[in-house]
N, C-alpha and C positions, 0 to 999 in steps of 0.2 A: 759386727756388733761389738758393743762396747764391753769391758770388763769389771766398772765397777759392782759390787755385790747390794744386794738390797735383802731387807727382810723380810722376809711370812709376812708381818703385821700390813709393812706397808703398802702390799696388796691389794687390801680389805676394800673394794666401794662400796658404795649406799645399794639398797637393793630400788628398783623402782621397781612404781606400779605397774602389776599384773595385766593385760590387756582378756576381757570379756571371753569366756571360750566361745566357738562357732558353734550353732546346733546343726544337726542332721537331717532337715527336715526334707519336704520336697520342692522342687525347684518352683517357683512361681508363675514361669512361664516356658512349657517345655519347645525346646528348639531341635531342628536339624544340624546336625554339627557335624563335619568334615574334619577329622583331624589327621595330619599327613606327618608321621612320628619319620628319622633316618632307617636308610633300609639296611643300615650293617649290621642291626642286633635286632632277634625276637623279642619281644615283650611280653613279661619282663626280662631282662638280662640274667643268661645262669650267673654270669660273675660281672664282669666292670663292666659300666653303663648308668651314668648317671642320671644324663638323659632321657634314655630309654624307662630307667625305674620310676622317672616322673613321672614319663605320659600316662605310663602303663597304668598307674594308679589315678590321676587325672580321669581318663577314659572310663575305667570305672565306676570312678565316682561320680561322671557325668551321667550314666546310663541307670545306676542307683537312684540318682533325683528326679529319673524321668525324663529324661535326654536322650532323641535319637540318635545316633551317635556313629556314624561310619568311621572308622579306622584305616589308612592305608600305612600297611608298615610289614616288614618283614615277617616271611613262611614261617612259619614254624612260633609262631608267636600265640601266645593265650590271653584273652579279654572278655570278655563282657560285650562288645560291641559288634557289629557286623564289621568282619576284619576283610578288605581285599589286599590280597600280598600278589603285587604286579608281574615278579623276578620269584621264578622257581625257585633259588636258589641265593642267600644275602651275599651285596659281592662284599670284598675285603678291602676292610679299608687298608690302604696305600699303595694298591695294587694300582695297574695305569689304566686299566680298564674301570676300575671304581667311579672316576666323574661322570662317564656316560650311563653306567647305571641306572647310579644316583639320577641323574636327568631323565630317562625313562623312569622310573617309578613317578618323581616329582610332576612329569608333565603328565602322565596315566592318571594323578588326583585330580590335576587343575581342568581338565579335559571335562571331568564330571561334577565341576563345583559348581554349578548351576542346581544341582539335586541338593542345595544344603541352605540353612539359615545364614550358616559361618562358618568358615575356615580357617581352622586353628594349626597354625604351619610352624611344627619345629625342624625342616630341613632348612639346609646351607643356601640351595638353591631357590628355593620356592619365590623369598619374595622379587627374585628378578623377572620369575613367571606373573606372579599378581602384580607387581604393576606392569605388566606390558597389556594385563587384560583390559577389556572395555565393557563396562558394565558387571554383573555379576555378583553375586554377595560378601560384604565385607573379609578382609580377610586380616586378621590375627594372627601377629609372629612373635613370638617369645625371642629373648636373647640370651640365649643361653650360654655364647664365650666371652673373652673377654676384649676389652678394647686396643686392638691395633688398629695400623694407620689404613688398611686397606680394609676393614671392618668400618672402621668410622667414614670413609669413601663412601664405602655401598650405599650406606645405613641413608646418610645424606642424600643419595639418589632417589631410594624410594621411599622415604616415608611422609612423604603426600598419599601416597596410596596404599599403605600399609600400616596398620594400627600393631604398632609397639611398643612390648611390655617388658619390664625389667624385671629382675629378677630378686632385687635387690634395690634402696634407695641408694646405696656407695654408686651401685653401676651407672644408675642413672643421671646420680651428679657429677658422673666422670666426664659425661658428653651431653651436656644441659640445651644444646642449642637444637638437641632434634625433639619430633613431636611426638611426646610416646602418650599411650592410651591410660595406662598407669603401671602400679610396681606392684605384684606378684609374688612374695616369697614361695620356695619348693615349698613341698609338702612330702611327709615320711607315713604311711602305714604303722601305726603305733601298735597294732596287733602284731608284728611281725617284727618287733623291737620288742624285747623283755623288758623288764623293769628288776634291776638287782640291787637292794637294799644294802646288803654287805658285800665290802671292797677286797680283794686280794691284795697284795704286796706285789706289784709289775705295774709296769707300763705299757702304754699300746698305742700304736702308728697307723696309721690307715691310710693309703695313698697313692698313687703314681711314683713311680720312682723317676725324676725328672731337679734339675737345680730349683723351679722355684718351689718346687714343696719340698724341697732341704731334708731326705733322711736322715743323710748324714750327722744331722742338727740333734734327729732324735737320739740317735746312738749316747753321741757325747750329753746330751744331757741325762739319759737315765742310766751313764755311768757315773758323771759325779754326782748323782744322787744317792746311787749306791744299791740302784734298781734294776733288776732284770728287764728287758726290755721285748715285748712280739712286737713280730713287726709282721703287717697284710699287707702285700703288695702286688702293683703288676709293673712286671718287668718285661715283658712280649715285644716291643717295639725295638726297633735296631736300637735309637737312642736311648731307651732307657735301660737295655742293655751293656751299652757302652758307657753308662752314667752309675750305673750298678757297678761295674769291673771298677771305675778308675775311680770314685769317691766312697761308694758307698761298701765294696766286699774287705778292701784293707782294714778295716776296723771292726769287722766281727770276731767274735769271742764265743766263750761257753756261754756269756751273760745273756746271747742276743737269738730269739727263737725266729724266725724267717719264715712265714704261709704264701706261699702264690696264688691267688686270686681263690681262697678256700670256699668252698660253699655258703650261703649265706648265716644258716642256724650257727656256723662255725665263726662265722666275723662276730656276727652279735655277739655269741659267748665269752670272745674276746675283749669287746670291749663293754659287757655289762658288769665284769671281774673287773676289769682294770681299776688302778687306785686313780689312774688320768689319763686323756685321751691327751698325745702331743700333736699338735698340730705348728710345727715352726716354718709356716711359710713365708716366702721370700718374693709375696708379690702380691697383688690387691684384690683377690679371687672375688668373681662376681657374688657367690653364695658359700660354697663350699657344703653338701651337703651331710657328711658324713660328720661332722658339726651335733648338727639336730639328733643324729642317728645314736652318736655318745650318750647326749644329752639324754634321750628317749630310754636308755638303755640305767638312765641314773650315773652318768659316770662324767664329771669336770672336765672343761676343756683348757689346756695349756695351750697357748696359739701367739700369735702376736695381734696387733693390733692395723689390722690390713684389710682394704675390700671392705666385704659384709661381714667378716668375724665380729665388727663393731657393734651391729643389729642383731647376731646370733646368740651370742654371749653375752649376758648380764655379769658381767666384772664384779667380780668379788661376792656372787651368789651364785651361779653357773659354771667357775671357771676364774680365771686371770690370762689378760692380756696383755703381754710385756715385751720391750722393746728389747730386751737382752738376753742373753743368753744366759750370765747371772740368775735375772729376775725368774727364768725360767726354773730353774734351776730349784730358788730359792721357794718357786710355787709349787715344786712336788711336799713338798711338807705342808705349805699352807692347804693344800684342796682338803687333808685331812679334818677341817674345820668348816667343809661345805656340807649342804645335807642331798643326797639323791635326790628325794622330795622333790626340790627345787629346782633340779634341773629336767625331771621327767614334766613336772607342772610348764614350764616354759613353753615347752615343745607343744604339749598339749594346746598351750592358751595363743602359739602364735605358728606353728609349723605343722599342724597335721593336714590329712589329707581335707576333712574339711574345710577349712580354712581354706587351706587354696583352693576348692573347687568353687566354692560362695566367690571365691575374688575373680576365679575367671569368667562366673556366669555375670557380675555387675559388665565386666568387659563387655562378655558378647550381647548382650544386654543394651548398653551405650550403641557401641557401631550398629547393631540393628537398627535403632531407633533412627539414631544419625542418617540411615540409607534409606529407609521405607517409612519412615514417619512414628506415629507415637504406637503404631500395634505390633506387637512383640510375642514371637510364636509361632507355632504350628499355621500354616496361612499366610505368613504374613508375603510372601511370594506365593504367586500362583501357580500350583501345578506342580512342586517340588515335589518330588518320589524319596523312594530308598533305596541303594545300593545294597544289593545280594552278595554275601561273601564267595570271594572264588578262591 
C-alpha cells in the first residue's frame, strides 16, 4: 500500500438511492425444499460459521413463509425445519477422515431428493452428486468461496445441471462465462444485531486471522489513529495459528484487547460501541458478512475496496473504502461525520433475512417451472412425501 496521506473530506461520496425494503408476507407458492447445509457445524454456529449462520436463517425463514422444508445438516443443530443429521457425530474439519464423511452425509440427502420440489445445496461436494443424477428435481447450489483455479474447473463441469447463485454480483463478474441462476446477497437476522445509536472511542476487527484479511493492518491503523483497538478472532487452525505468532502477536500492546471466537451477544457488543468496524482486506471476498453485521449494529465500515465490500458499503454514507493504508487511517475521523441511521437502514433495505429469503424463492421458483412446466408447488411432482427427523 501506498503512503501518500489523504483527508477526512475527501472521502465523502454521494449517497444513492435506497433500494424498497422486502415485506414478510407468505410465500406464494408453498414448495418442498431439501436443503443439505456442511456437516462440520450445528445450526446455527456457537461461534465461526458463516455459512452455517446463513442457512440457518434461510431455513427458517423458509419454513416462516410456508415452506416444507427438510434440513440435512449436523447433530446437534436447532431450526424450524424437519432436521435429519445422517453422522452422530459432526466430523472435523481437516481431519483425513472428514472427505468421507462429508460424502456420506451428502450422498444420504441426494438419495432422498426425490421427496422435494428443490434442492438447495450448500456443501462442497453435492454438486458433483447432482449432476451425475438422471432425472429428479432441480437442484440449487449457492457459491459460497471464492474463485480458484480448481473451483472455476468444477463449476464449469457442472453447471448444465446445476443452477448457480452468487452471492454477490463482484463474484459473479469474476467468472461471467458460467450459467448461474442469479445473485443472492447473505442475509443477517436484524433481531440478533442491536442497533447502538452512540459510539465509543475504539476500534473493532472481526475476522479470520489469515494474510488476506490483514490483522495486522488493523493494529497499525488504530495505532496511528490513536485508537484502542478489539480485536474478535479465530485463530484454531494450524495456519492461522502460525500467522498469529509470526505477524500478528509482535505488535500487540496495552492498546490491543484480543476475544477468541467470544459468544455472539458479546461480538455484537463489540461492534455496536465501536467508533468503526476495520475491515483491511487483502483480497476480493465474495460477500463478507460481518460487513452487514457492523452495519446492522449502526457502526461504519473502514474496508478497502475489493470483492463485494463495493455492494456492501455505500462510500461515504455507510463507511469509506480506501485503497491505502493512509486513507484508512485518515477515515477513522472522518466516520465521525456518518450517521448510525444509515448504515442500520442499509442493511435493513438490502441484507436482511427477508430479502434474501424472497430472492431464493424467485430462484427456486424459476428452476421449478424450468423442469415441470408453468405449475409451481405443493404437486407439482407426484407423490413427493416428507422426510421425518432422525
Amino acid at each position: 500500500m501506498g503512503s501518500e496521506a489523504t483527508s477526512p473530506a475527501a472521502l465523502t461520496g454521494p449517497a444513492r438511492p435506497p433500494r424498497l425494503p422486502v415485506g414478510n408476507g407468505r410465500a406464494r407458492s408453498p414448495l418442498a425444499v431439501g436443503v443439505i447445509a456442511p456437516p462440520y457445524f450445528p445450526l446455527p454456529p456457537p461461534g465461526y460459521g458463516g455459512i452455517e449462520r446463513v442457512v440457518a436463517l434461510l431455513v427458517d425463514g423458509l419454513v416462516d413463509r410456508g415452506h416444507d422444508v427438510t434440513l440435512f445438516a449436523a447433530a446437534g443443530s436447532r431450526t424450524k425445519a424437519a432436521l435429519v443429521a445422517s453422522l452422530a457425530q459432526p466430523p472435523t474439519l481437516g481431519h483425513p477422515g472428514a472427505p468421507s464423511a462429508e460424502l456420506f452425509h451428502v450422498t444420504s440427502a441426494y438419495l432422498d431428493a426425490h421427496r422435494f420440489d428443490v434442492v438447495h445445496d450448500h456443501s462442497g461436494m453435492g454438486p458433483a452428486l447432482a449432476a451425475m443424477r438422471a432425472g429428479g428435481p432441480p437442484v440449487v447450489h449457492t457459491l459460497h468461496g471464492p474463485w480458484t483455479p480448481e473451483a472455476r474447473r468444477f463449476y464449469e463441469l457442472v453447471q448444465h445441471r446445476v443452477d448457480l447463485v452468487a452471492i454477490s454480483r463482484d463474484q459473479r463478474a469474476a467468472n461471467p462465462g458460467l450459467r448461474y441462476a442469479g445473485v443472492v446477497h447473505n442475509g443477517i437476522d436484524l433481531g440478533l444485531h442491536p442497533f447502538v445509536p452512540t459510539k465509543g472511542d475504539y476500534l473493532a476487527y472481526v475476522g479470520r486471522v489469515s494474510p488476506e484479511k490483514r490483522p495486522e493492518l488493523a493494529i497499525e491503523i488504530a495505532r496511528r489513529a490513536g485508537l484502542p483497538l478489539v480485536m474478535v478472532v479465530k485463530r484454531s487452525e494450524p495456519a492461522e495459528r502460525a500467522y498469529w505468532a509470526a505477524k500478528v502477536a509482535p505488535l500487540l500492546d496495552g492498546t490491543v484487547t484480543v476475544l477468541d471466537q467470544p459468544p455472539h451477544h458479546v461480538k455484537v457488543d463489540v461492534l455496536g460501541h465501536a467508533r468503526a468496524m476495520l475491515f483491511p482486506i487483502d483480497w476480493p471476498e465474495p460477500f463478507g458478512l460481518v460487513m452487514t453485521e457492523s452495519m446492522a449494529c449502526g457502526t461504519p465500515v473502514i474496508g478497502r475496496p475489493l470483492g463485494a465490500a463495493t455492494e456492501v458499503v455505500d462510500h461515504g454514507v455507510t463507511g469509506f473504502l480506501c485503497d491505502t493504508v493512509d486513507e484508512m487511517v485518515a477515515a477513522v475521523d472522518a466516520v465521525r461525520a456518518l450517521r448510525p441511521g444509515d448504515c442500520r437502514r442499509r442493511v435493513e433495505q438490502l441484507f436482511s433475512a427477508p430479502a434474501m429469503v424472497e430472492g431464493y424463492e424467485r430462484i427456486y421458483e424459476h428452476a421449478v417451472r424450468r423442469r415441470h412446466g408453468a405449475h409451481v408447488g405443493r404437486g407439482a411432482r407426484a407423490g413427493h412425501g416428507r422426510l421425518h427427523a432422525s
